[in-house]
C-alpha atoms as a printed R data frame, in Angstrom:
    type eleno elety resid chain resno      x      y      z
1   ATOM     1    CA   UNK     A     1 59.097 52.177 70.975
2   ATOM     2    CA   UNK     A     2 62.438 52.880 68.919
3   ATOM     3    CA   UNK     A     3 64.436 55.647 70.025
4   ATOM     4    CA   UNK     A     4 65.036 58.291 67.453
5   ATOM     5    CA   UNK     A     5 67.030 61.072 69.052
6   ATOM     6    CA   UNK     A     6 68.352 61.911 72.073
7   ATOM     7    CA   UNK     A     7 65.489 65.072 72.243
8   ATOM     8    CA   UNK     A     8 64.015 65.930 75.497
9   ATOM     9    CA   UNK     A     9 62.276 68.672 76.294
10  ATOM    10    CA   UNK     A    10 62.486 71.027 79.305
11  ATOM    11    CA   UNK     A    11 58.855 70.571 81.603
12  ATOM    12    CA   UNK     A    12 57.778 72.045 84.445
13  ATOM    13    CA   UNK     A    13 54.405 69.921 84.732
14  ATOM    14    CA   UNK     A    14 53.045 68.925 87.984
15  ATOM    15    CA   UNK     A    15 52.227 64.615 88.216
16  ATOM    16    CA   UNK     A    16 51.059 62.257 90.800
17  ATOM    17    CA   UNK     A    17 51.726 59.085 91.005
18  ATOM    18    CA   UNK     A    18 50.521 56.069 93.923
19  ATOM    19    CA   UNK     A    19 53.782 53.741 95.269
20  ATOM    20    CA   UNK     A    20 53.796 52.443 98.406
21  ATOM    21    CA   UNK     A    21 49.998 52.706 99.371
22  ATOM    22    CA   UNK     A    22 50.056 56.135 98.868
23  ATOM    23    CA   UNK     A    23 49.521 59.114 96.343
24  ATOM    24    CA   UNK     A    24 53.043 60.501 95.429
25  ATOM    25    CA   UNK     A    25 53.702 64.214 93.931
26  ATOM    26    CA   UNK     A    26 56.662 65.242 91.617
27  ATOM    27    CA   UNK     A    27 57.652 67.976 88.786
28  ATOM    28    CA   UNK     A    28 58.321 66.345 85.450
29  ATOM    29    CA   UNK     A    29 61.601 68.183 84.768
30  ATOM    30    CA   UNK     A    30 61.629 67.015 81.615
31  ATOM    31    CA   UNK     A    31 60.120 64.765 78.600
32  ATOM    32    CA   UNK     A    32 60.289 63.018 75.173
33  ATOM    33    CA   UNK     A    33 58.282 60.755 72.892
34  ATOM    34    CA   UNK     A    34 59.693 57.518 74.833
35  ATOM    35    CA   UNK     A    35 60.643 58.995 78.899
36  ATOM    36    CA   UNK     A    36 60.388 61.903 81.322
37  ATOM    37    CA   UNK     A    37 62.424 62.651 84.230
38  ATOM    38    CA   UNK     A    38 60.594 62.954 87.441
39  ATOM    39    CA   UNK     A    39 61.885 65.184 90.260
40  ATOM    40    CA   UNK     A    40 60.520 63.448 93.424
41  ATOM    41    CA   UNK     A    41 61.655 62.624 96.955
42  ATOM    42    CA   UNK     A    42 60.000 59.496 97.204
43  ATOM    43    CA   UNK     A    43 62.955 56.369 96.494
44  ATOM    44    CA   UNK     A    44 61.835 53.994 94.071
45  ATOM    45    CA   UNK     A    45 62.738 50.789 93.015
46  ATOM    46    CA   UNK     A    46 64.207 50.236 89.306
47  ATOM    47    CA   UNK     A    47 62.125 48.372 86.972
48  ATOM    48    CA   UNK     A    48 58.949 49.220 89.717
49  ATOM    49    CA   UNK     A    49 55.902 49.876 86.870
50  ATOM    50    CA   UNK     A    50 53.108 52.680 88.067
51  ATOM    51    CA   UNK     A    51 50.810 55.300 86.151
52  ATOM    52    CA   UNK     A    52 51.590 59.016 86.207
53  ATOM    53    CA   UNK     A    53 48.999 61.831 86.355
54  ATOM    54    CA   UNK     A    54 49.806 64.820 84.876
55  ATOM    55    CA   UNK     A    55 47.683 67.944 85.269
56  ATOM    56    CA   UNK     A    56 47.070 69.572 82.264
57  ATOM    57    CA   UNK     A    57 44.562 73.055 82.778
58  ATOM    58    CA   UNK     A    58 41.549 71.332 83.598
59  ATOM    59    CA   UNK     A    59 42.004 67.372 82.795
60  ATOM    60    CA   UNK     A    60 44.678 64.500 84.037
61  ATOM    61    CA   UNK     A    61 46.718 62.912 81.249
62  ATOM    62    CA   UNK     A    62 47.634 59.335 82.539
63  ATOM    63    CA   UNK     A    63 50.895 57.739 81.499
64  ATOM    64    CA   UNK     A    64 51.533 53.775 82.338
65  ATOM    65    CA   UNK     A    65 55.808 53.983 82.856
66  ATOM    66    CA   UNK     A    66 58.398 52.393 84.497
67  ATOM    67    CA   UNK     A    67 61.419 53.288 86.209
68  ATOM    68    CA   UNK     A    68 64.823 53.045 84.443
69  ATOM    69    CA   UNK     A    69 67.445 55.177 86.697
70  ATOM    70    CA   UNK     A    70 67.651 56.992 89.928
71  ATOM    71    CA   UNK     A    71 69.283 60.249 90.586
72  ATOM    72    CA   UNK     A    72 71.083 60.910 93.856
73  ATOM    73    CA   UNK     A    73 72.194 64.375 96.107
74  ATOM    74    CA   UNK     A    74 74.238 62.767 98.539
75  ATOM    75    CA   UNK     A    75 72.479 59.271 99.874
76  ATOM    76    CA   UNK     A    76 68.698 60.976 99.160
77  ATOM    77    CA   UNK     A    77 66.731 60.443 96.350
78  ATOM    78    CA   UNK     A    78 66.028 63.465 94.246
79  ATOM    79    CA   UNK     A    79 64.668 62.411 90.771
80  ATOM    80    CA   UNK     A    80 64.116 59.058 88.655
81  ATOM    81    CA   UNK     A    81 64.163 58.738 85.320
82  ATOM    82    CA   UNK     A    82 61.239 56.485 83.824
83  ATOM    83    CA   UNK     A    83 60.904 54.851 80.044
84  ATOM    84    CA   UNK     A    84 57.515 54.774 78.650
85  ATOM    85    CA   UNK     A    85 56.783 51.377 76.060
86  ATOM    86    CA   UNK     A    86 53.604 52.100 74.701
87  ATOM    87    CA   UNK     A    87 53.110 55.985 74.987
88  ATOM    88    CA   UNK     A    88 49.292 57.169 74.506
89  ATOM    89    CA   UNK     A    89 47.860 59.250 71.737
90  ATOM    90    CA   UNK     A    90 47.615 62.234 73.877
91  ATOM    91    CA   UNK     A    91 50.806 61.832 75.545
92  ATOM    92    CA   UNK     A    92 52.622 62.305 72.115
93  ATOM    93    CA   UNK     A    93 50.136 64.820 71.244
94  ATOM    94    CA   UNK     A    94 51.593 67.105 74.444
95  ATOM    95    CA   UNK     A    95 54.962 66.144 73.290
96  ATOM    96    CA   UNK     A    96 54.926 67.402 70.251
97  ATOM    97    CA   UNK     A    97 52.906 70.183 71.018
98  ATOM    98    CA   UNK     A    98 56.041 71.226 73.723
99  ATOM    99    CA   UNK     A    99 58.914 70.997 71.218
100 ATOM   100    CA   UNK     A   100 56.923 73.313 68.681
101 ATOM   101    CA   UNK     A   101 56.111 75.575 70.970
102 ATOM   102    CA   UNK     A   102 59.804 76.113 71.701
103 ATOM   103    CA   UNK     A   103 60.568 76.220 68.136
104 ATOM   104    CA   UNK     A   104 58.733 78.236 66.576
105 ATOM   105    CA   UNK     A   105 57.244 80.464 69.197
106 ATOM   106    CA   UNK     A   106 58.965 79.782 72.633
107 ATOM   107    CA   UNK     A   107 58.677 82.421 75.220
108 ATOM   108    CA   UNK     A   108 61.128 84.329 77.611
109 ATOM   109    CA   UNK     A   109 60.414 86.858 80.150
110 ATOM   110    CA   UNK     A   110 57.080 86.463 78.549
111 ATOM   111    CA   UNK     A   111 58.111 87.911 74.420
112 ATOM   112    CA   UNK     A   112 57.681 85.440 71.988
113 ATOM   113    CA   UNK     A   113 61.338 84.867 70.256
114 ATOM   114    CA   UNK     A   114 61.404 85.060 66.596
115 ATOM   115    CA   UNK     A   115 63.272 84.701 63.640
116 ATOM   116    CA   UNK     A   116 66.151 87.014 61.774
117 ATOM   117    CA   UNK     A   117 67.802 86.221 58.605
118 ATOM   118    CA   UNK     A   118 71.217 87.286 57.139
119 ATOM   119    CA   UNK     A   119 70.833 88.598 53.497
120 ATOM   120    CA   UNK     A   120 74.533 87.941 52.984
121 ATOM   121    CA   UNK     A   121 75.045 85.093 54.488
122 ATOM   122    CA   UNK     A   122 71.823 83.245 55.391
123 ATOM   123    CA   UNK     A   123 72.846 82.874 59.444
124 ATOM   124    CA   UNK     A   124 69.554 83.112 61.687
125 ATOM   125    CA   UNK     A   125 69.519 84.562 64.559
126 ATOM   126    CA   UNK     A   126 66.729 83.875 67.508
127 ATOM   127    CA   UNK     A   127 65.172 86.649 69.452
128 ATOM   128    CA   UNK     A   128 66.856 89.363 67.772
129 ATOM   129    CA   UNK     A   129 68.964 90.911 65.114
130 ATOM   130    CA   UNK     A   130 72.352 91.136 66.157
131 ATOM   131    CA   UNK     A   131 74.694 94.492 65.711
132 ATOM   132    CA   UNK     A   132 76.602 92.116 63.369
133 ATOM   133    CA   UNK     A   133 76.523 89.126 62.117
134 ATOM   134    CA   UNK     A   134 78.570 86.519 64.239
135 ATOM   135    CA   UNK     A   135 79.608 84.566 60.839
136 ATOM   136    CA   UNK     A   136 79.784 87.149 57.883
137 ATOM   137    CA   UNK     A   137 80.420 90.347 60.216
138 ATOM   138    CA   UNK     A   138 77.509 92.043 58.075
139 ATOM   139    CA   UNK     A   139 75.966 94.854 60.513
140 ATOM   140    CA   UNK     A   140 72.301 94.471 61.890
141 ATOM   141    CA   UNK     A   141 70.575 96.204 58.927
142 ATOM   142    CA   UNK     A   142 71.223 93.024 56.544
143 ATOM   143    CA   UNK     A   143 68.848 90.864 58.991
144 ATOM   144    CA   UNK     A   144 65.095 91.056 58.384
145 ATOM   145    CA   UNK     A   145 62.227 89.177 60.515
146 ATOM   146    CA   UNK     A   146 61.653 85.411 58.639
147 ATOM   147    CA   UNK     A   147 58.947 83.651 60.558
148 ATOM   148    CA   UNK     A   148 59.201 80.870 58.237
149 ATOM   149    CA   UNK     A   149 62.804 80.636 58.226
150 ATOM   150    CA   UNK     A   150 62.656 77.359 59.975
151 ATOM   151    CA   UNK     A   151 60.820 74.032 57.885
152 ATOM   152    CA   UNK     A   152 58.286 72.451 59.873
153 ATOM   153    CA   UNK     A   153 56.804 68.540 59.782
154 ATOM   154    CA   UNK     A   154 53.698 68.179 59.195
155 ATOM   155    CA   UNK     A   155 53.786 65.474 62.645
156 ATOM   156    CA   UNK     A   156 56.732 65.206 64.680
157 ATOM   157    CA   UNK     A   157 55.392 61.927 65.660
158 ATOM   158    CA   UNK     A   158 55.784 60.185 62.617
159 ATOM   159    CA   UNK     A   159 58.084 61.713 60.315
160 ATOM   160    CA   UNK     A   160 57.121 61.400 56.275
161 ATOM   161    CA   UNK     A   161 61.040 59.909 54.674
162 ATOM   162    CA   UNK     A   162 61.439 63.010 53.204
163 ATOM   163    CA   UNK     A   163 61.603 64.644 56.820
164 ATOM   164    CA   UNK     A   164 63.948 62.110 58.302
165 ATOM   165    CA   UNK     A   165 66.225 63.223 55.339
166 ATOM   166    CA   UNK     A   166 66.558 66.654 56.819
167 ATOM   167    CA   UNK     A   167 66.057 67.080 60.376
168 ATOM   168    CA   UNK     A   168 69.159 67.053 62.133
169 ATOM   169    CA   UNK     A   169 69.606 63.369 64.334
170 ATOM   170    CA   UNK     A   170 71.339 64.393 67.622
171 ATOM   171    CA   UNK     A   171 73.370 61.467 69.991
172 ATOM   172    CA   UNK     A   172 74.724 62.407 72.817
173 ATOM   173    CA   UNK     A   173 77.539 60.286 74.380
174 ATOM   174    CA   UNK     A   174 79.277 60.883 77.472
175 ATOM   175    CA   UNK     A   175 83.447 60.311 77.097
176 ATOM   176    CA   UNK     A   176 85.547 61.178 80.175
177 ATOM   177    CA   UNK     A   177 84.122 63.609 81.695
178 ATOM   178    CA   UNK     A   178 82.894 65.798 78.250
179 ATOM   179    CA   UNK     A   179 79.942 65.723 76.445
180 ATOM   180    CA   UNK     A   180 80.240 64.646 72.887
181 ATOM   181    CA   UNK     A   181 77.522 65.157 70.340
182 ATOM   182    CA   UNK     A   182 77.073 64.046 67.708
183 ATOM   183    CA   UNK     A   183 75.037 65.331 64.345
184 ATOM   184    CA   UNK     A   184 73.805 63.719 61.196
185 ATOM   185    CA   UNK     A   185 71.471 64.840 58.165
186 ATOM   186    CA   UNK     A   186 69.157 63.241 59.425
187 ATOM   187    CA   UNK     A   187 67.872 59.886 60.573
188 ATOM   188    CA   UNK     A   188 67.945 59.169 56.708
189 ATOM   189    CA   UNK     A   189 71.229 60.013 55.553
190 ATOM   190    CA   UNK     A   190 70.845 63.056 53.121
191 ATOM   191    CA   UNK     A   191 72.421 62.636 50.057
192 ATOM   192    CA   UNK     A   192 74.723 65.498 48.577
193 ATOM   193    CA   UNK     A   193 73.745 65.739 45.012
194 ATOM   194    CA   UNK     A   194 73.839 68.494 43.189
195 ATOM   195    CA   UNK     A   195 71.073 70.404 43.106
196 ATOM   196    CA   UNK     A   196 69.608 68.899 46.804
197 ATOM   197    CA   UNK     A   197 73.128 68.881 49.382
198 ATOM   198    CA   UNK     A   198 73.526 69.989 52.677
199 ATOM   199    CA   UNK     A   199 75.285 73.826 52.511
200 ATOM   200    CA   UNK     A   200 76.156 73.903 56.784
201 ATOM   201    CA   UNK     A   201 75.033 72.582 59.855
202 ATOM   202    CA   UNK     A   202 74.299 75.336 62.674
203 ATOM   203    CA   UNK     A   203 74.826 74.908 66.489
204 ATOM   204    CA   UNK     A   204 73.378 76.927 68.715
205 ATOM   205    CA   UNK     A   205 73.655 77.058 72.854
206 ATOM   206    CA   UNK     A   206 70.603 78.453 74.546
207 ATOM   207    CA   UNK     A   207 69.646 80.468 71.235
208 ATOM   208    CA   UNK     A   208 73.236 81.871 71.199
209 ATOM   209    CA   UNK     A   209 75.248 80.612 68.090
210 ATOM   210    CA   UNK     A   210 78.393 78.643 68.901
211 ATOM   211    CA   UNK     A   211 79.329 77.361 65.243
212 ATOM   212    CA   UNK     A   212 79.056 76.775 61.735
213 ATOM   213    CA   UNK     A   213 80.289 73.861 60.065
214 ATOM   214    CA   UNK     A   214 80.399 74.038 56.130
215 ATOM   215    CA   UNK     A   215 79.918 71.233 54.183
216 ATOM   216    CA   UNK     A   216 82.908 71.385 51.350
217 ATOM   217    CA   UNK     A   217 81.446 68.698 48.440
218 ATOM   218    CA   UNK     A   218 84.128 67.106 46.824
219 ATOM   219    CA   UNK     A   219 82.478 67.615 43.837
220 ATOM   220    CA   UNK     A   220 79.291 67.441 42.320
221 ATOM   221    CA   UNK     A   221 79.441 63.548 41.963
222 ATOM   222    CA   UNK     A   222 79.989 62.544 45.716
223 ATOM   223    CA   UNK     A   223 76.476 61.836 46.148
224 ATOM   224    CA   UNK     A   224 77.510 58.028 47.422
225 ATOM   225    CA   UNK     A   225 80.610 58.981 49.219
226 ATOM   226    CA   UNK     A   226 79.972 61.864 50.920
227 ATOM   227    CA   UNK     A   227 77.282 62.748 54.226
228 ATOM   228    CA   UNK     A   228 76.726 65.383 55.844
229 ATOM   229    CA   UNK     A   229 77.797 65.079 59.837
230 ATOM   230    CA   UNK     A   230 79.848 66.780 62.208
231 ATOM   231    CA   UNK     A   231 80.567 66.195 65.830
232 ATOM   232    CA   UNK     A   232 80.804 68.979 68.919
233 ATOM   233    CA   UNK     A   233 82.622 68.007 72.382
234 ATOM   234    CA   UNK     A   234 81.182 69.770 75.285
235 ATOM   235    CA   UNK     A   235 81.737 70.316 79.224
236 ATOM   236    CA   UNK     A   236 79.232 68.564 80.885
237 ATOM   237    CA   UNK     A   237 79.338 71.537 83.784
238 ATOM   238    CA   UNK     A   238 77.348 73.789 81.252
239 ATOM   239    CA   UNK     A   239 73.706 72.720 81.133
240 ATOM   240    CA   UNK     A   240 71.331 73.565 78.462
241 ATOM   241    CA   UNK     A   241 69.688 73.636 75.794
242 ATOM   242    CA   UNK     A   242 71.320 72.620 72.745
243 ATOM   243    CA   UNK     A   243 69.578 73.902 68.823
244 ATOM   244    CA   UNK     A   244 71.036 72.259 65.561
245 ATOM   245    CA   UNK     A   245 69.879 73.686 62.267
246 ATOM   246    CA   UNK     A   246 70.263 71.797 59.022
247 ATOM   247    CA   UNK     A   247 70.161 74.051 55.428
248 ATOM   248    CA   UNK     A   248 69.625 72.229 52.422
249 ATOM   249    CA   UNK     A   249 69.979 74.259 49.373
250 ATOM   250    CA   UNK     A   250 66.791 72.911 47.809
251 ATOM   251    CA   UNK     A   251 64.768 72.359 50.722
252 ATOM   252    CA   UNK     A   252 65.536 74.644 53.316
253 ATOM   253    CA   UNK     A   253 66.147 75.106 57.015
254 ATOM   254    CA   UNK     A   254 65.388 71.834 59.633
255 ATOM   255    CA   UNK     A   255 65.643 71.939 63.494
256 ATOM   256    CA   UNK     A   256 66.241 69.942 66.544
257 ATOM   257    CA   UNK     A   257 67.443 70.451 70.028
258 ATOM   258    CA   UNK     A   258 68.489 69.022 72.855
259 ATOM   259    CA   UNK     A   259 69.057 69.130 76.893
260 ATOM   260    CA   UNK     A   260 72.003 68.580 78.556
């Protein structure tokens, strides 16, 4: 299955699996269309092939994988890190299911988090209206609640071409000890013409905003020269959860995230 983005999504799903003539648990930590990462005690071979069970309410969701990486504390085993080739319907069906669910309506401390817009300058905010606006200083009365604020495909699973063009496509590359990440609109390059261009690209760090980057056009002719990208370096001692939003001034705002 080709890789589109470095996107996985934070789990807390319990699985069993059989290895060595006997049933197995773990905590799938974490997941995406293509892998999961599998906190378990049990050491296991790289390459070794099995089937995970993952309980889901009332039924078991089975997922043939294989294992790519181990991850050590010390000389013990303490997660493994597995690639899935042929993921089933249902599989990709929780998937997607888990990255919408933090987008549009993810929960903390058991509120759902929504959506606030700038009036002046367009900035969202997550959760709440802030007492002023981290990019145009504007106080908290120029937000108002936008529930739509945020473009949504129709199936994250397989994106129409006009999605690719605007959802943000996150790599992640680890240099000397940072993080570096980097952003382009989107897995088809967005074009910057003038009446459908990229305005900024938005990072956010567990829903907190940590910057803007403006897109200055040339001029309205750059449409074949110019792209929309932008590149972040971070320590790798802060985990989390990393949200990019897109805004194209004819199309609106686009979203991805992903976990350090």
């Amino acid at each position: 299955m080709k890789k589109r983005t470095v996107d996985r999504i934070p789990a807390n799903l319990e699985a069993e699996f059989f290895w060595s003539e006997k049933t197995n648990s773990g905590t799938v930590a974490d997941l995406s269309e293509n892998g999961m990462l599998i906190n378990t005690r049990m050491c296991l071979p790289v390459r070794a092939k099995f089937d995970v069970l993952i309980s889901l309410e009332e039924d078991i969701l089975k997922v043939p994988v294989k294992v790519c990486r181990l991850v050590k504390k010390g000389n013990l085993s303490d997660a493994v890190g597995v690639e899935i080739s042929n993921p089933p319907r249902r599989y990709l069906d929780l998937v997607d299911s888990l990255r919408w669910k933090r987008i549009k309506a993810p929960s903390t401390r058991g509120q759902v988090i929504r959506l606030f817009v700038c009036n002046v300058c367009h900035h969202i905010s997550f959760d709440h209206a802030p007492i002023n606006c981290p990019v145009c200083s504007s106080k908290i009365e120029s937000f108002e609640k936008a529930p739509e604020a945020i473009k949504r495909p129709v199936n994250f699973t397989d994106l129409t071409e006009f999605e690719k063009k605007h959802i943000p496509l996150i790599t992640i590359l680890k240099n000397n000890g940072y993080v570096d990440v980097h952003v382009t609109i989107g897995e088809i390059e967005h074009g910057m013409d003038i009446d459908d261009h990229i305005t900024f690209i938005d990072f956010y760090f567990n829903d907190s905003v940590l910057s803007k980057k403006c897109i200055s056009r040339i001029n309205f002719n750059c449409n074949r020269i110019l792209y929309p990208l932008t590149t972040l370096r971070f320590n790798t001692e802060n985990p989390g959860v990393l949200t990019v939003v897109s805004s194209c001034i004819a199309h609106g705002n686009w979203l991805a995230k992903a976990s350090f």
